[in-house]
Structure formats: structure tokens, C-alpha cells
BABA-733605 format. One line per field, with one value per residue: x, y, z of N, C-alpha, C in turn; residue in three letters; residue number from 1. Coordinates in pm, whole numbers. Example, Ala and Ser with C-alpha at 12.3 -4.5 7.8 and 13.67 -1.06 7.14 Angstrom:
n_xx: c(1319 1285);
n_yy: c(-569 -225);
n_zz: c(780 708);
ca_xx: c(1230 1367);
ca_yy: c(-450 -106);
ca_zz: c(780 714);
c_xx: c(1320 1290);
c_yy: c(-330 3);
c_zz: c(780 787);
resn: c(ala ser);
resi: c(1 2);
***
This chain:
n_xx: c(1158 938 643 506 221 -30 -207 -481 -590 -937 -1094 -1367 -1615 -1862 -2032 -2084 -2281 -2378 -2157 -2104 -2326 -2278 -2054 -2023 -2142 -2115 -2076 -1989 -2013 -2124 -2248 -2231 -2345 -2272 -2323 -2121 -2025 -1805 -1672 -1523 -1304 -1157 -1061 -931 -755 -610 -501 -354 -144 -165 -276 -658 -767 -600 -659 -948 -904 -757 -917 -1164 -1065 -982 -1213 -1283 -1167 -1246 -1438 -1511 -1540 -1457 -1187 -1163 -1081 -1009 -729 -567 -762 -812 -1025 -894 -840 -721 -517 -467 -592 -491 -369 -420 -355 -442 -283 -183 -36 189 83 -187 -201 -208 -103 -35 -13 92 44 124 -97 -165 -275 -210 -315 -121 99 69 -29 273 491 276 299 630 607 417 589 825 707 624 905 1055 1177 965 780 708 584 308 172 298 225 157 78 1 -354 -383 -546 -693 -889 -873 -968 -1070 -1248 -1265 -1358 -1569 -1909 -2061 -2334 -2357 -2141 -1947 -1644 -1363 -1254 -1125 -1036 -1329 -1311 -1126 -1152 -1107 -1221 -1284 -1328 -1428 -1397 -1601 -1645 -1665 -1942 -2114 -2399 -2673 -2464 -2268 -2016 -1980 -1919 -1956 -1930 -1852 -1830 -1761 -1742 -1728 -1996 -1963 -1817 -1923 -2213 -2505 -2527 -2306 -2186 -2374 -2328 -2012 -2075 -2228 -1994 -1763 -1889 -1875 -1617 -1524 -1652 -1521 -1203 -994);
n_yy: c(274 26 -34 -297 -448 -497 -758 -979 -1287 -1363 -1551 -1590 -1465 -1213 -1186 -1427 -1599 -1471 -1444 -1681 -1721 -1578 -1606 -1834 -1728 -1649 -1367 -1171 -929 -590 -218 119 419 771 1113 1370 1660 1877 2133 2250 2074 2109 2358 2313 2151 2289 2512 2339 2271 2048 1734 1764 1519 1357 1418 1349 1070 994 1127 1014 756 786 795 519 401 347 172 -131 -343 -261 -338 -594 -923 -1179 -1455 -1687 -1879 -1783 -1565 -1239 -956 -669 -386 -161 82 139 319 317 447 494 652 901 795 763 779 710 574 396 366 225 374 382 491 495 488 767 869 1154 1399 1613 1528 1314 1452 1641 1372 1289 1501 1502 1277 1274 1447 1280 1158 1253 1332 1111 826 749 427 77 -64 -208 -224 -171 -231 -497 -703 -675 -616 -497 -244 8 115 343 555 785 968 1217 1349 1215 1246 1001 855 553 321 27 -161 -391 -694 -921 -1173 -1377 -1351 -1143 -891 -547 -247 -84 218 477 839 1083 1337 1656 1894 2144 2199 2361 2600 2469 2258 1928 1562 1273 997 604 353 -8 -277 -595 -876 -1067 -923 -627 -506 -275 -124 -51 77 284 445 509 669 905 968 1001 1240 1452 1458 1559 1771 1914 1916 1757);
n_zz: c(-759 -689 -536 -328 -380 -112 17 165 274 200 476 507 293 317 107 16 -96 -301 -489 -567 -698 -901 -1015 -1206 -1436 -1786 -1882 -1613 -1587 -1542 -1664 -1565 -1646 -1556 -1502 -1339 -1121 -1224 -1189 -966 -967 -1210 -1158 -939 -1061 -1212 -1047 -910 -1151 -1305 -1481 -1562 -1656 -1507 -1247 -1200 -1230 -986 -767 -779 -750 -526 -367 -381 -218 9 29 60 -118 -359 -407 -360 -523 -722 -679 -786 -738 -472 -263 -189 -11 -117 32 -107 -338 -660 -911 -1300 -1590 -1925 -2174 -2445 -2726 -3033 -3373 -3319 -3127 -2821 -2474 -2185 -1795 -1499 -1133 -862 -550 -305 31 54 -73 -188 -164 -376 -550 -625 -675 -927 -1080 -1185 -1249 -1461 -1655 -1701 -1826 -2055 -2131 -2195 -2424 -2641 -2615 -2729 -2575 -2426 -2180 -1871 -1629 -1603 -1437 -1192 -994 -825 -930 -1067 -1385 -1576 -1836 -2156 -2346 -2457 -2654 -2716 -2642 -2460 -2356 -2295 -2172 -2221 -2146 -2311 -2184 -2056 -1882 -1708 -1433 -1321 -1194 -1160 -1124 -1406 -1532 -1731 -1870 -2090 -2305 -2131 -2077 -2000 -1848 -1659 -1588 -1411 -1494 -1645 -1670 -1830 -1663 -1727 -1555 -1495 -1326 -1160 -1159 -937 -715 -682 -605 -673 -470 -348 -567 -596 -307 -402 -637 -454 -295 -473 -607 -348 -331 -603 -584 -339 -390 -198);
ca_xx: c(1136 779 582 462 62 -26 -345 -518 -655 -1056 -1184 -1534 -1684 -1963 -2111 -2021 -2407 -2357 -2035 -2111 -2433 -2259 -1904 -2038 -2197 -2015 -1978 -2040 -1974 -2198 -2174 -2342 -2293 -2339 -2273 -2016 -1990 -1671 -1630 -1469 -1184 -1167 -1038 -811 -619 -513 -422 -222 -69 -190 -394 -785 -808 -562 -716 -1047 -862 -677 -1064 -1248 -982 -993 -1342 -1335 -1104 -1296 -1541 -1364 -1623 -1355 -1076 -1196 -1030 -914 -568 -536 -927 -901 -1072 -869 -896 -609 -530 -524 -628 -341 -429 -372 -434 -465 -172 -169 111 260 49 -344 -222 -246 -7 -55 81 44 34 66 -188 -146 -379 -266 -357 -20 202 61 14 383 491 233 379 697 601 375 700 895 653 682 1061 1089 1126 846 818 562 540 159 126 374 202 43 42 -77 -443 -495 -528 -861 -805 -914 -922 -1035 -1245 -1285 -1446 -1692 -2038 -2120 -2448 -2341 -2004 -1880 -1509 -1291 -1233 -1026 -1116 -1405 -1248 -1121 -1207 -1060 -1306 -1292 -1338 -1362 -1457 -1617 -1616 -1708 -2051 -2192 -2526 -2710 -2372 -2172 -1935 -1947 -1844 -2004 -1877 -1876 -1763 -1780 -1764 -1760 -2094 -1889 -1800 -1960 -2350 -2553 -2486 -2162 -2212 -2473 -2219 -1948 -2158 -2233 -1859 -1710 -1931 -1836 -1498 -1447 -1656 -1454 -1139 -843);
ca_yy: c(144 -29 -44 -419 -404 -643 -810 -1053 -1415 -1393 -1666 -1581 -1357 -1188 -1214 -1576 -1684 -1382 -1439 -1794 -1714 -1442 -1601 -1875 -1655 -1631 -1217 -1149 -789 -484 -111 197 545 889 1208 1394 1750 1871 2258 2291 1992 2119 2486 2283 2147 2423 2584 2306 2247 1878 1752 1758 1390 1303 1459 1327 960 1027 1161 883 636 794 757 388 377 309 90 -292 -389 -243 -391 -761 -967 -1367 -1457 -1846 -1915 -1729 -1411 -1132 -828 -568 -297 -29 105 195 405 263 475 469 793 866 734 798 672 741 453 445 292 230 466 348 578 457 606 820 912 1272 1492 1710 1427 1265 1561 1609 1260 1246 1609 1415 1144 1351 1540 1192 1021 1356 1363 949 803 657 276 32 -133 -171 -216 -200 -317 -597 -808 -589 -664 -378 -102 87 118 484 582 864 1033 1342 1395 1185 1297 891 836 407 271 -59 -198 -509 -746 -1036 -1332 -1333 -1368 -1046 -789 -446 -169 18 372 578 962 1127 1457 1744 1951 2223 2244 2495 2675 2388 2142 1785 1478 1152 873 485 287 -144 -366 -782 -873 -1119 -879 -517 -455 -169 -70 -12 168 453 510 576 821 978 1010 1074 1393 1528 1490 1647 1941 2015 1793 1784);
ca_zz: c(-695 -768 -455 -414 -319 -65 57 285 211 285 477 523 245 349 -26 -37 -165 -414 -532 -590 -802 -1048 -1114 -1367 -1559 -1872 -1827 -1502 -1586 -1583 -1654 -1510 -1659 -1473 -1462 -1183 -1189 -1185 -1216 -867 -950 -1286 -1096 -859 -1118 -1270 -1015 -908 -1292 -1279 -1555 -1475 -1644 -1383 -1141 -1225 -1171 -870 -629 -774 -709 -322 -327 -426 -105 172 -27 35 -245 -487 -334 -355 -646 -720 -682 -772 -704 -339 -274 -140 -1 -150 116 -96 -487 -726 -1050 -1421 -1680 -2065 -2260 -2619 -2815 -3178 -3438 -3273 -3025 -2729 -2357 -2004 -1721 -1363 -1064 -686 -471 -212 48 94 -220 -195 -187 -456 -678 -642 -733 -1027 -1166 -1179 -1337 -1579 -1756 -1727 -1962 -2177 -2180 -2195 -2570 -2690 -2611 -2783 -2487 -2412 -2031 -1788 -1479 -1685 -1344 -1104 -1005 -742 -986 -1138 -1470 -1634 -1989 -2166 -2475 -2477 -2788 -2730 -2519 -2442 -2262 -2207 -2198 -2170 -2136 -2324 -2042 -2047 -1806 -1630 -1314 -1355 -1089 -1148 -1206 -1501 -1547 -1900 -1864 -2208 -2306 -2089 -2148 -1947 -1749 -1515 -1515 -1390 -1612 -1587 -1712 -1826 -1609 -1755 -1464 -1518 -1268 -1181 -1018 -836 -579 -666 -630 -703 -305 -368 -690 -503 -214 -456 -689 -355 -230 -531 -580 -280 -343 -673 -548 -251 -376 -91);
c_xx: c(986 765 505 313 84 -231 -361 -604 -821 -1122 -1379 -1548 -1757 -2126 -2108 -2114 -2390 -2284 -2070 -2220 -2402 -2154 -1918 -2101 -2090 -1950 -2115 -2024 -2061 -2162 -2311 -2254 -2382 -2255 -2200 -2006 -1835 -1563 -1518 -1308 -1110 -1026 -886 -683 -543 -425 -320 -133 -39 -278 -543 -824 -725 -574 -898 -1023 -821 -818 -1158 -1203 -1010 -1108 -1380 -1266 -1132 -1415 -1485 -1427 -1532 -1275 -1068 -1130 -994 -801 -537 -650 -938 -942 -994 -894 -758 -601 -556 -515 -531 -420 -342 -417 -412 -385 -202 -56 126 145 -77 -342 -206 -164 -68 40 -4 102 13 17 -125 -247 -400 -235 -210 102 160 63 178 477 442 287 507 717 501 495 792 844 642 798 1105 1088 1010 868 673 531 397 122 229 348 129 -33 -13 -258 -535 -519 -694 -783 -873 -891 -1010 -1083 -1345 -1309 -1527 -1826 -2134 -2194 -2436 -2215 -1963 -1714 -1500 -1279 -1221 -1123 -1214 -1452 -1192 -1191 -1192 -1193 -1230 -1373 -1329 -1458 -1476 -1576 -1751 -1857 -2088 -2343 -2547 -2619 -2271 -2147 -1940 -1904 -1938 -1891 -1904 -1768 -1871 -1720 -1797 -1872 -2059 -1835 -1884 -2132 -2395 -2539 -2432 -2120 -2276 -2368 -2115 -1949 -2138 -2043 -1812 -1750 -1922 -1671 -1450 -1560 -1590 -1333 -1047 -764);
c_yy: c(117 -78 -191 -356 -527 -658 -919 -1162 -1352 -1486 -1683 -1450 -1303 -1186 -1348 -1608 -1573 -1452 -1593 -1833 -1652 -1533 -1752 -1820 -1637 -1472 -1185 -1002 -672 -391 -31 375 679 1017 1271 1553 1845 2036 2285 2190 2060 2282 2466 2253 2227 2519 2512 2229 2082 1832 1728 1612 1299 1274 1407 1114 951 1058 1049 757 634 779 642 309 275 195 -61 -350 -383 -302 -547 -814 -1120 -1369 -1646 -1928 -1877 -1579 -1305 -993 -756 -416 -155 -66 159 247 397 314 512 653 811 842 790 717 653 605 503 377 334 308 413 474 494 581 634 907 1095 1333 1547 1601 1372 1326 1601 1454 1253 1411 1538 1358 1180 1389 1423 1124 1117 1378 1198 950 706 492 217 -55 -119 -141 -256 -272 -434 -673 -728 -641 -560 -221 -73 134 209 459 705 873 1131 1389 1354 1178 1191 888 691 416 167 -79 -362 -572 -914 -1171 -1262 -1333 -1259 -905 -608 -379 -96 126 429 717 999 1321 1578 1826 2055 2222 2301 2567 2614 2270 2022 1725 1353 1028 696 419 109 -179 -550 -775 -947 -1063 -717 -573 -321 -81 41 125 316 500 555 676 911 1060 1047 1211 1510 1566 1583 1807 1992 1864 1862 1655);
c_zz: c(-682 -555 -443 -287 -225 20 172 228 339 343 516 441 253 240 -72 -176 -326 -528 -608 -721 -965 -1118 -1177 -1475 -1643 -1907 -1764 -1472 -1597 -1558 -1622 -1609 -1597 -1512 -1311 -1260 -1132 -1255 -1121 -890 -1098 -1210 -1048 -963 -1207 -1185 -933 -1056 -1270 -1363 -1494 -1524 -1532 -1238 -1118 -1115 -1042 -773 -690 -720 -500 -305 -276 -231 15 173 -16 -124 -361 -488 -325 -516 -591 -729 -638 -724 -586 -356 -180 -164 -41 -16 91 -299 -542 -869 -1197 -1492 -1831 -2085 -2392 -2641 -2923 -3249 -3410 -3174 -2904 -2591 -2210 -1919 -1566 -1295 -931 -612 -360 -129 75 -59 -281 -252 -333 -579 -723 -708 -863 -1138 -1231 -1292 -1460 -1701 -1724 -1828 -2131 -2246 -2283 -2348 -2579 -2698 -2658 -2706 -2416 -2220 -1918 -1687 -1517 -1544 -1238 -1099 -907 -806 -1019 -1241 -1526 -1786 -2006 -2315 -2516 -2565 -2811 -2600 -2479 -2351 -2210 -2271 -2157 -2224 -2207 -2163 -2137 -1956 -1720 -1474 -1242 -1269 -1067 -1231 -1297 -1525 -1711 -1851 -2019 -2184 -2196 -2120 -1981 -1950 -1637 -1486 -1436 -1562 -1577 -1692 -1728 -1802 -1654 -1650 -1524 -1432 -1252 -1085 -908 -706 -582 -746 -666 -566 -371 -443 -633 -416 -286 -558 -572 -326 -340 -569 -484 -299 -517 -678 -459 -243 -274 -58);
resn: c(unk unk unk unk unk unk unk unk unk unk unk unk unk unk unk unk unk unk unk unk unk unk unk unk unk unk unk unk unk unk unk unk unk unk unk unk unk unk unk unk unk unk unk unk unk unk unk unk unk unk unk unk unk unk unk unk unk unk unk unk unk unk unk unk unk unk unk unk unk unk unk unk unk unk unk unk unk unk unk unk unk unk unk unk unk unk unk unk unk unk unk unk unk unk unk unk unk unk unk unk unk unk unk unk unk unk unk unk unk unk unk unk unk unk unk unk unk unk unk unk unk unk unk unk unk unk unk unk unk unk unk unk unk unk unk unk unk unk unk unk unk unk unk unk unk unk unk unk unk unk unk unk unk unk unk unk unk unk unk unk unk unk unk unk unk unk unk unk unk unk unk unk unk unk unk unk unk unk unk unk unk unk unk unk unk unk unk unk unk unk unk unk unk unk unk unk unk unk unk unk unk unk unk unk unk unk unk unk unk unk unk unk unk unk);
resi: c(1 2 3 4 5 6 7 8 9 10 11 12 13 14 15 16 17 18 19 20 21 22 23 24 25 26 27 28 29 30 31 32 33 34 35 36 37 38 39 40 41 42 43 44 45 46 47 48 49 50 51 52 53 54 55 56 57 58 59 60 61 62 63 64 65 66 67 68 69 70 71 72 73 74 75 76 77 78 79 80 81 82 83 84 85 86 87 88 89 90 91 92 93 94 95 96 97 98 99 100 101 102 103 104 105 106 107 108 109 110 111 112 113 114 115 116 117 118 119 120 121 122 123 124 125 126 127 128 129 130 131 132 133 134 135 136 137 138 139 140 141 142 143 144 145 146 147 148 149 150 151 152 153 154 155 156 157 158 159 160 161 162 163 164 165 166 167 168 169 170 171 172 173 174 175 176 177 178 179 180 181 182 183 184 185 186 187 188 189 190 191 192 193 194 195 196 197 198 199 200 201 202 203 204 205 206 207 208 209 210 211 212 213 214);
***
């Protein structure tokens, strides 16, 4: 049974003058890429038999949490606030293609790792459907992807209208330094509601969390 998201009409934005400056721009979109190091999440998910790109999605997503900045989106030209972040992310398919897999969040780790085990070895057993995106309509998700073979220093994202508010996420491939492992992070963003603030505080928080994820 599909969880419906729900939100809140904003009547006073606190970015109004912002918001108002970015969203005619014809792409109002920019990307930031970083590193995250991620030996200690890397650990966890093994030893809870969870993949570590899942797990990668899943402590950034809780990061983005507490941030409303993420959480802001249009819905019929008003601005709402979504209550909480839901996790959309890019599978391989048959054929070097590729399908959408959603994930409702959950704020406690255990629970959700359970659930997403689950639903891991359901999309393994399932037959193959060429259906591209299940949650097409959905709007409170963060949308992940995924390529691990490649060691990208910038990354931007396709993007649809430019109205369009859901961050996007792609992790590259792994590399070792100083004895820790990390990860190059390409996160994109609408300037319409996310600044560079925003962006620093969730570097910050997400690094704590996938060194001591719980």
C-alpha cells in the first residue's frame, strides 16, 4: 500500500525576493560535486547485508531531512513545504537499461533497513518490466543514480521543467585516500529554493552521518 506524501501550502516564503529572481531563468539549476568519505557506512552495510549504494541513498536522504530547503517544491504555481523526503532511485535492467525503484523513508535506520531488504530481493525475484518510473508523480522524492565505473570530478543531471524541484543525487566510483574510501558526490539542485547555505550544512551532516551511520 503506497504511502501518500503530504505537505503544507506556504504563505509567506522566507526566500520570496530569491525565489522570485531565479525561477525565470531559463535553467535555474546548478550542480556542486564533493567528496564524502564513506569507509565506516561502507562496513555497516555489510554487516547489515544491505547494499552500500543503498545505503549511501538512504543517510544522505536523512541528512537532507531536517533541511526544509530540500523539501520546498511547486504544486500548481504554489510553493509547498513536503513533510518528509522519500528515496527514488535509478536499477539496472536487461539490455544496459536502466528503471526506477522508489523507497519510503523511514526515520529509524532498523526499520527501514528491514523494509528495503525486502524490497531489495522483490525487485530481484519480480519479472522484468519496461516500465520506466513508477512513481512518475511523486514530487517528494530525491532522486539517486549511480556509476560506479566512473571517478567524475563534475556532474550534472537531465531535468525536465524548470519548475522542477527535486534534488538529484549521482554517486561515482569509489577511490581510496589517506587510508579511507570515499565517494564522489554530484548533487543538483533548483536555485529557486536551495542556496549554497543549504548545500554546506548538508556536506556537513551528511559526513557525520555516514561516518557514524545509525
Amino acid at each position: 500500500m503506497k504511502r501518500e506524501a503530504t505537505f503544507r501550502t506556504v504563505e509567506r516564503y522566507y526566500r520570496q525576493e530569491h525565489f522570485d529572481f531565479f525561477r525565470p531563468y531559463q535553467n535555474p539549476f546548478y550542480s556542486v560535486t564533493f567528496p564524502l568519505r564513506l569507509s565506516a557506512l561502507k562496513r555497516f552495510a555489510e554487516e547489515h547485508e544491505v547494499s552500500t549504494y543503498l545505503s549511501l541513498c538512504y543517510f544522505l536522504t536523512k541528512a537532507m531531512q531536517p533541511l526544509e530547503d530540500f523539501r520546498y517544491r511547486l504544486r500548481e504555481g504554489r510553493i509547498v513545504l513536503y513533510d518528509q523526503l522519500d528515496i527514488g532511485v535509478t536499477l539496472p535492467a536487461p539490455g544496459g537499461r536502466f528503471r526506477f525503484a522508489y523507497y519510503a523513508f523511514e526515520p529509524d535506520t532498523e526499520a527501514f533497513l528491514g523494509t528495503a531488504r525486502e524490497k531489495e530481493r522483490s525487485w530481484e525475484e519480480a519479472p522484468q518490466k519496461d516500465r520506466l518510473l513508477e512513481e512518475s508523480e511523486r514530487r517528494n522524492y530525491v532522486y539517486f543514480t549511480a556509476l560506479p565505473k566512473v571517478p567524475f570530478t563534475s556532474f550534472t543531471h537531465a531535468v525536465g521543467s524548470r519548475d522542477r524541484a527535486e534534488p538529484q543525487v549521482a554517486f561515482g566510483k569509489f577511490y581510496r585516500n589517506g587510508g579511507d574510501l570515499w565517494v564522489p558526490v554530484g548533487l543538483q539542485v533548483n536555485h529557486i529554493f536551495v542556496d549554497g547555505a543549504a548545500l554546506g550544512s548538508l556536506a556537513e551532516a551528511a559526513q557525520q552521518l555516514y561516518d557514524q551511520p545509525i
